[in-house]
C-alpha positions as CSV (number, residue, x, y, z in Angstrom):
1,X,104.6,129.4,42.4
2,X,105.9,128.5,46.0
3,X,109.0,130.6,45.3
4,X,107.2,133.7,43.9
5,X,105.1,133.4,47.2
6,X,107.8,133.0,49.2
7,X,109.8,136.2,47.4
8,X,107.2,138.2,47.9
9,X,106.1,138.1,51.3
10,X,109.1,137.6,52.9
11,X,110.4,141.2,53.8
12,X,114.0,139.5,55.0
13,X,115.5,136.7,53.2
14,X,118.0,134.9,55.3
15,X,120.7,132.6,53.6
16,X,119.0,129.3,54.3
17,X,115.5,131.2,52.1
18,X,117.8,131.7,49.2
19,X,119.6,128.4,49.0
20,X,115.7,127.3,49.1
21,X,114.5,129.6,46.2
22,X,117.6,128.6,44.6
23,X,117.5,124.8,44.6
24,X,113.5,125.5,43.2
25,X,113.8,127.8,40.6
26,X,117.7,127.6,38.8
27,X,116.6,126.6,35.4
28,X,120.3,124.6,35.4
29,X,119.3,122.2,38.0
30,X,115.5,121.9,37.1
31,X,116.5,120.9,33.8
32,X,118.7,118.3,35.1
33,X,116.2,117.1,37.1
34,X,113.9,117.3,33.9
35,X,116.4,115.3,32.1
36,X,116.6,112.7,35.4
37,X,112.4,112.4,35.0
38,X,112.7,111.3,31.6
39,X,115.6,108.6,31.7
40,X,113.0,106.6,33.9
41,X,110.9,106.2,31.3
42,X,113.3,103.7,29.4
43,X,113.5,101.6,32.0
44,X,109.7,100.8,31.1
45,X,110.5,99.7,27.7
46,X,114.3,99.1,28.3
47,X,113.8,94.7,28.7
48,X,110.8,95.1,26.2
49,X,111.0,92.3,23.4
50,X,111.5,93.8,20.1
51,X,108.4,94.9,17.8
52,X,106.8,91.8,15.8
53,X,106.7,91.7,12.2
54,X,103.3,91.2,10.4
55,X,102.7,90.7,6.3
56,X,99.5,90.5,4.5
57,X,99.4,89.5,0.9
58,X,97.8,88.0,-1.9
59,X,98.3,85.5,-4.3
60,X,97.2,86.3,-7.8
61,X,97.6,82.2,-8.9
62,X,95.9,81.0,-6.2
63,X,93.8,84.2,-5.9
64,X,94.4,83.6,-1.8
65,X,95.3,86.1,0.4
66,X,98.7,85.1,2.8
67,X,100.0,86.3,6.0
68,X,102.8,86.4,8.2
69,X,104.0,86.7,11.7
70,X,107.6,87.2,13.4
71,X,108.7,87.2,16.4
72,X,112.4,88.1,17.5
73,X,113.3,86.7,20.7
74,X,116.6,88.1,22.4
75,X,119.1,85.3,24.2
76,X,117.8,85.1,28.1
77,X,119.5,87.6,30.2
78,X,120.0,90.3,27.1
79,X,116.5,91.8,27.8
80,X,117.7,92.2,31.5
81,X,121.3,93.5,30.9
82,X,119.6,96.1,28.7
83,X,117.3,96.7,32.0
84,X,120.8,97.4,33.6
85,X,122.0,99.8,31.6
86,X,118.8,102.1,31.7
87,X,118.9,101.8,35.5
88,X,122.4,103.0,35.5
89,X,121.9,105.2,33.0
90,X,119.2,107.1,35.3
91,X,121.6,106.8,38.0
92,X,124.3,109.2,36.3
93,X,121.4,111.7,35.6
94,X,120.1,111.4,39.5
95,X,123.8,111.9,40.7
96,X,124.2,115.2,38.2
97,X,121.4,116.6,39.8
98,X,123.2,116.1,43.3
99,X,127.0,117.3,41.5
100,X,124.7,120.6,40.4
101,X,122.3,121.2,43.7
102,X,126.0,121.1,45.4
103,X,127.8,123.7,43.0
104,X,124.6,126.0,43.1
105,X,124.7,126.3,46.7
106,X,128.3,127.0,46.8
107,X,128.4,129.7,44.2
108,X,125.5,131.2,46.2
109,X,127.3,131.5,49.4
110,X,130.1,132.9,47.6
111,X,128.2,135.4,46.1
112,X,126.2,135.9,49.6
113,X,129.6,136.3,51.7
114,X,131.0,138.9,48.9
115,X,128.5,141.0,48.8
116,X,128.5,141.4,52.5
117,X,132.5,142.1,52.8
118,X,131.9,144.9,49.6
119,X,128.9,146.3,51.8
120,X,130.6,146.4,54.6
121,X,134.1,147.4,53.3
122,X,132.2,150.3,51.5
123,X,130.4,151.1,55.3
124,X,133.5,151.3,57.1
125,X,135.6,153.4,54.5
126,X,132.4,156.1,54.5
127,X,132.9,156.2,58.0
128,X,136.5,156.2,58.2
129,X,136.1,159.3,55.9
130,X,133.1,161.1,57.9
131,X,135.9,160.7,60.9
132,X,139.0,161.6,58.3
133,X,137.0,165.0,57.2
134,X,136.8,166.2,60.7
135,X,140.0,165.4,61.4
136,X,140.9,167.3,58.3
137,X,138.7,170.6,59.2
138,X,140.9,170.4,62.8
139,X,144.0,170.6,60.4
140,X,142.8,173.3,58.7
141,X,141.9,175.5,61.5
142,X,145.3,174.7,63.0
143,X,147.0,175.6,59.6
144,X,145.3,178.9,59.6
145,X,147.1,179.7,62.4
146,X,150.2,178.1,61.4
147,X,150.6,175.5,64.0
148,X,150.0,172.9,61.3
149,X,152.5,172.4,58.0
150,X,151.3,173.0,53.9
151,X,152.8,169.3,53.0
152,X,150.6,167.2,56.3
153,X,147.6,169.2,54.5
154,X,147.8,167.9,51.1
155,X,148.8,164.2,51.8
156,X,145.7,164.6,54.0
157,X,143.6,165.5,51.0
158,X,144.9,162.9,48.8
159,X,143.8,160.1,51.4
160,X,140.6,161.3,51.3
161,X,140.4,161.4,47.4
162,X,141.6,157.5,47.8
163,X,138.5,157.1,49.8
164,X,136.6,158.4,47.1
165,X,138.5,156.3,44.5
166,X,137.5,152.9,46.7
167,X,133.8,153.9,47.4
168,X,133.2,154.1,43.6
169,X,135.1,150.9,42.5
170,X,133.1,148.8,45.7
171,X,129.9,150.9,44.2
172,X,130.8,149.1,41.0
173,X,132.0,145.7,42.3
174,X,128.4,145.3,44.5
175,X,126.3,145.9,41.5
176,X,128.7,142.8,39.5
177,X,128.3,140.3,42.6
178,X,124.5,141.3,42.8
179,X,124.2,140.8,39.2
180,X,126.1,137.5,39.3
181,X,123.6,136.4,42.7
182,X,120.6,137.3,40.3
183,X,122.2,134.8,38.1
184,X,121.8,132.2,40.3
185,X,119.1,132.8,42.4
186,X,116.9,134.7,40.2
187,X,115.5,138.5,40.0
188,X,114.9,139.0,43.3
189,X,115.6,142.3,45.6
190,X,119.0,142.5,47.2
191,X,117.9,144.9,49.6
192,X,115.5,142.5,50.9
193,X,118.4,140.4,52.2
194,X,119.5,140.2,55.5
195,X,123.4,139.7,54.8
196,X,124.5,140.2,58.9
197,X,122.5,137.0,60.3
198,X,124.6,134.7,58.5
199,X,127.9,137.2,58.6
200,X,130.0,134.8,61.3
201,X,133.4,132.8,61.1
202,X,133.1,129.0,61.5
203,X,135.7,126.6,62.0
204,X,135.3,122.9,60.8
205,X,137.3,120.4,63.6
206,X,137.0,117.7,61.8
207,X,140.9,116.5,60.7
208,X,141.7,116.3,57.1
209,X,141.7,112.4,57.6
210,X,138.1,112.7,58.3
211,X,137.2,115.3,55.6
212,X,139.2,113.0,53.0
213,X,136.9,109.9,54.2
214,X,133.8,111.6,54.2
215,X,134.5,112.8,50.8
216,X,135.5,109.2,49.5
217,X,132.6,108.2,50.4
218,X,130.0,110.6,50.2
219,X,131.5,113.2,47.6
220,X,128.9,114.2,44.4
221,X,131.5,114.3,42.3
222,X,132.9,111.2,43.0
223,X,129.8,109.4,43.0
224,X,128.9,111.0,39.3
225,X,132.3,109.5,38.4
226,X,131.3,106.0,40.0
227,X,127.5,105.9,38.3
228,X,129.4,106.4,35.0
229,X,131.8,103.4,36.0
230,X,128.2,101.1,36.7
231,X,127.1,101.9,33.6
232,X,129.8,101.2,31.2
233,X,129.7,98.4,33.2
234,X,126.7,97.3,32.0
235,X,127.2,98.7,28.4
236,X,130.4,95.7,28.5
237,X,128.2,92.9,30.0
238,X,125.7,93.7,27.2
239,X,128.1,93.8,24.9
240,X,129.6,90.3,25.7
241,X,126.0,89.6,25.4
242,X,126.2,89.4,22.2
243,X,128.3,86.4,21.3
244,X,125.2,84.3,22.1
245,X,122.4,83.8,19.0
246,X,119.1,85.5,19.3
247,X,116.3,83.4,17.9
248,X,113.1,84.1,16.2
249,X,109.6,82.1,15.4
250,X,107.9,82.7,12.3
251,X,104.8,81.6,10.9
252,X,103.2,82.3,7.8
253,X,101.0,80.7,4.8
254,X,103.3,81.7,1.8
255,X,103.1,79.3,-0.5
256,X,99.4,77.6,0.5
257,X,100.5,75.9,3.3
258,X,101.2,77.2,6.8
259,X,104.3,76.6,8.1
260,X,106.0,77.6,11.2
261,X,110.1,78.3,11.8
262,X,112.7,79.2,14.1
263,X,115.4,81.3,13.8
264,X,118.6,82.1,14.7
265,X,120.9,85.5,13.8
266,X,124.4,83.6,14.8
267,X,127.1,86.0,15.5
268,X,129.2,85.5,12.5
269,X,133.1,85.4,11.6
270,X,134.0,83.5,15.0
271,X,132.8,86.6,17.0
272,X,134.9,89.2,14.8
273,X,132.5,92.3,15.2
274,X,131.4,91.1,18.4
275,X,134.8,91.0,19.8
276,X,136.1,94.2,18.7
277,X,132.6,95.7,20.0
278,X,133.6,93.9,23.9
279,X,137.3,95.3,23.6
280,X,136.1,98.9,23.1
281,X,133.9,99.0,26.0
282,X,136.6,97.4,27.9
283,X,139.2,100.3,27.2
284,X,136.4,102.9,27.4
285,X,135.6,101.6,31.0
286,X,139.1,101.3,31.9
287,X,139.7,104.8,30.8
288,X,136.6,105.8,33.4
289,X,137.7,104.3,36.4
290,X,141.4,106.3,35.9
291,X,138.9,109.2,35.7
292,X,137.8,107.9,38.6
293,X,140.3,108.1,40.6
294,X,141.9,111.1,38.8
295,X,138.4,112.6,40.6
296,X,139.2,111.2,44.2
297,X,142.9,112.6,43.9
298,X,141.6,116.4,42.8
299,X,139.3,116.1,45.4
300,X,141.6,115.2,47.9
301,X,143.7,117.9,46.9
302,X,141.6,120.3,46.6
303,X,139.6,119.8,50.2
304,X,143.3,119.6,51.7
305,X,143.9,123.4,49.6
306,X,140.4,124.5,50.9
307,X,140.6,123.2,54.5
308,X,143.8,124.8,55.3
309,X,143.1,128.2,53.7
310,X,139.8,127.9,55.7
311,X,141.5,127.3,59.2
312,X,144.0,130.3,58.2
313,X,141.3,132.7,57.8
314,X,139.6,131.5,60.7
315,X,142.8,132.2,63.1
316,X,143.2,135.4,60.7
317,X,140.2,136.6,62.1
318,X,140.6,136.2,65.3
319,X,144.0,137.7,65.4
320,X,142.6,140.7,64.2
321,X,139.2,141.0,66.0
322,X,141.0,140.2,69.3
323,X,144.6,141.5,68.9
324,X,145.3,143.4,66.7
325,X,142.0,145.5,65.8
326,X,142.0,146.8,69.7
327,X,145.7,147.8,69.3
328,X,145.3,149.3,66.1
329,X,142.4,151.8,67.9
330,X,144.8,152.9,70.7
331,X,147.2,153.5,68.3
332,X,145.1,155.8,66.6
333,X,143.5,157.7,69.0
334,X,146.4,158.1,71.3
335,X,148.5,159.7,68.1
336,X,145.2,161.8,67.9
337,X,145.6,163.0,71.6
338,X,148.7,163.6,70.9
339,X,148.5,165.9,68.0
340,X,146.0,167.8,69.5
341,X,148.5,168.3,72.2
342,X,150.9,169.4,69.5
343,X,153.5,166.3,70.9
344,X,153.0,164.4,67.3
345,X,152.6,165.6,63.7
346,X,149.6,165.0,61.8
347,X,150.9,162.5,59.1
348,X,151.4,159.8,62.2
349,X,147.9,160.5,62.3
350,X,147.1,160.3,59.4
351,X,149.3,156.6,58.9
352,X,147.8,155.1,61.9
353,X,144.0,156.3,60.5
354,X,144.7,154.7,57.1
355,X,146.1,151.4,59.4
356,X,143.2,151.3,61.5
357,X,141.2,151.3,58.2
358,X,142.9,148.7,56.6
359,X,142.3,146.0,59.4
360,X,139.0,146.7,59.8
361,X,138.9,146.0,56.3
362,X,140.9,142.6,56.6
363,X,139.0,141.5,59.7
364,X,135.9,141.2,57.6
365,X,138.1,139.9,54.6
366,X,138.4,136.9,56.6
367,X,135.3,136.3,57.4
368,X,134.1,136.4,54.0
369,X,137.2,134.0,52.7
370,X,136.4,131.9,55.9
371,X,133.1,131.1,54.4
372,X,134.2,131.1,51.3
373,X,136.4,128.4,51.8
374,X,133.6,126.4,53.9
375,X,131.4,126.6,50.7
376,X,134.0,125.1,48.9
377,X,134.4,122.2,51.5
378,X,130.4,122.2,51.4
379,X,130.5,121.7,47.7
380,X,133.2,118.8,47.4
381,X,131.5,116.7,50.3
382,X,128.4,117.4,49.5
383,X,127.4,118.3,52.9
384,X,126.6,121.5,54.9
385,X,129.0,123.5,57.2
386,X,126.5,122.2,60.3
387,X,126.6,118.6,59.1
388,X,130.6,118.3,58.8
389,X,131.1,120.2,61.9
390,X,128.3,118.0,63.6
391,X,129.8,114.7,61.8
392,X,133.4,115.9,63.7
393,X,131.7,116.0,67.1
């Protein structure tokens, strides 16, 4: 209900509203959480003594009726090693929930940061083509009059049919990201969002050694691996549990006479069944702490792969918004001056137009992949962008 409210009256979701709405309503995560609210119900019932066993009867000789009453009790300790296990069993359900919230929020600032490159690559190629066509209607005026050549013409009309050709395919591609947003977020209105508050580089300081601790140590996945580790843990203390007898009172009047006894289920066959039971959960725990580890590697990896590509796009970026953008500009509209002039043909306008074009494009391509990246950092230490740059300060 507080995300319908929140969808409907605010007329400009930023990125932070939608990671909100997101986090409340993907049906993915609130069923993990679901599944998290019911594992703590065995651990009210987990250490619970076993169910007694009650008998009524009747004797036909001694026309008397006769009862009985059993009671299993577990070794000491069992009841609480089964406690254990339901604790860490709720454990790997609470980190899930974290290893999901983590992924959700990445894919949605994916999604966010490619649908504002595809609008914005689809805003500066219909404006590069208003600005081509007049250019064009120039070269057709000075064709008439045959200061301008046949062949600079129709390369000039097949540029601008290659605008055409991208404006429907990013038409097509914006409509797939939104769809896949929807996906994540829910039904909501992409016009609603406001795509430029959140549309800036940002470059993490922190050094890999600092990336690769805080991940060690604070990483979802790494800590789903680690709650798996606790609770085969306590599936093999259980387990070796079982080598000592449980015991078990009985009383009852069979017979005519009441009588009372005590128990004992004995693991039998020196410990065969027992031991075999102990030696599986010891390879099957030994096999999940390699997948432990096998986790820290990847994510080591991984952030390394992602923190790298990150600090490229970010220096990308500013090559081109700084550099090479500017040059690119005065390239263009000094090859414009000079055709004008009639000191230049119109194909090095053309060239230079298309160049301009093209790193306008890239320039936001980096931002986007910048981000991207960043998400992906995001995801694997389980922190935001402003956390892990504040944590590097």
């Amino acid at each position: 209900m507080a995300v319908l409210f929140l969808t409907l009256f605010i007329t400009s979701l930023s990125l932070d509203e939608l990671i909100e709405i997101a986090v409340g309503s993907n049906p993915t995560l609130l069923s993990a959480k679901e599944k998290y609210s019911a594992s703590l119900f065995s651990q009210k019932y987990s250490n619970s003594i076993p169910n007694p066993r009650l008998g009524i009867g009747y004797s036909i000789s001694r026309e008397k009726p006769e009862f009985l009453f059993e009671q299993e009790i577990p070794f000491p300790k069992k009841l609480e090693k089964l406690k254990k296990i339901s604790l860490s069993k709720s454990e790997i359900e609470k980190e899930y929930i974290e290893v999901l919230k983590h992924e959700i929020i990445a894919e949605l600032k994916k999604s966010f940061f490619e649908i504002w490159f595809l609008k914005n690559q689809k805003e500066i190629i219909e404006k590069t083509k208003e600005l081509f066509s007049q250019i064009v209607e120039s070269a057709e005026a000075k064709y008439r009059v045959g200061t301008e050549n046949l062949p600079s013409l129709l390369e000039s009309y097949l540029e601008l049919s290659k605008l055409d050709e991208k404006l429907i395919m990013l038409s097509n591609e914006i409509v797939s990201a939104s769809a896949k947003m929807k996906q994540i977020v829910g039904d909501i209105d992409i016009e609603s969002i406001d795509f430029e508050k959140d549309a800036f580089p940002l470059k993490i300081d922190a050094n890999i050694k600092e990336l690769e601790s805080l991940a060690l140590s604070n990483s979802p996945y790494i800590r789903y691996e680690l709650a798996n580790v606790n609770y085969l843990t306590a599936v093999l203390e259980s387990e070796k549990a079982s080598y000592f007898p449980d015991s078990s009172v009985m009383f009852d009047t069979m017979g005519g006479m009441p009588r009372v006894m005590l128990t004992f289920t004995i693991p039998a066959y020196f410990w065969w069944k027992e031991s075999n039971k102990v030696s599986e959960s010891q390879k099957i725990l030994t096999s999940q702490k390699q997948k432990l580890e096998d986790t820290k590697r990847e994510i080591i990896y991984l952030l390394r792969t992602f923190k790298s590509s990150s600090d490229s796009s970010f220096e990308l970026w500013n090559l081109y918004s700084n550099r090479i953008l500017p040059q690119a500009e005065a390239s263009f509209e000094s090859s414009r001056s000079n055709w004008i002039a009639g000191k230049t043909d119109f194909i090095h306008v053309i060239t230079n137009l298309i160049t301009l074009l093209n790193y306008k494009i890239e320039e936001k391509k980096q931002i986007y992949l910048n981000r991207k990246y960043n998400a992906e950092i995001e995801r694997l230490l389980g922190m935001t962008e402003k956390e892990v740059i504040n944590r590097a300060r």
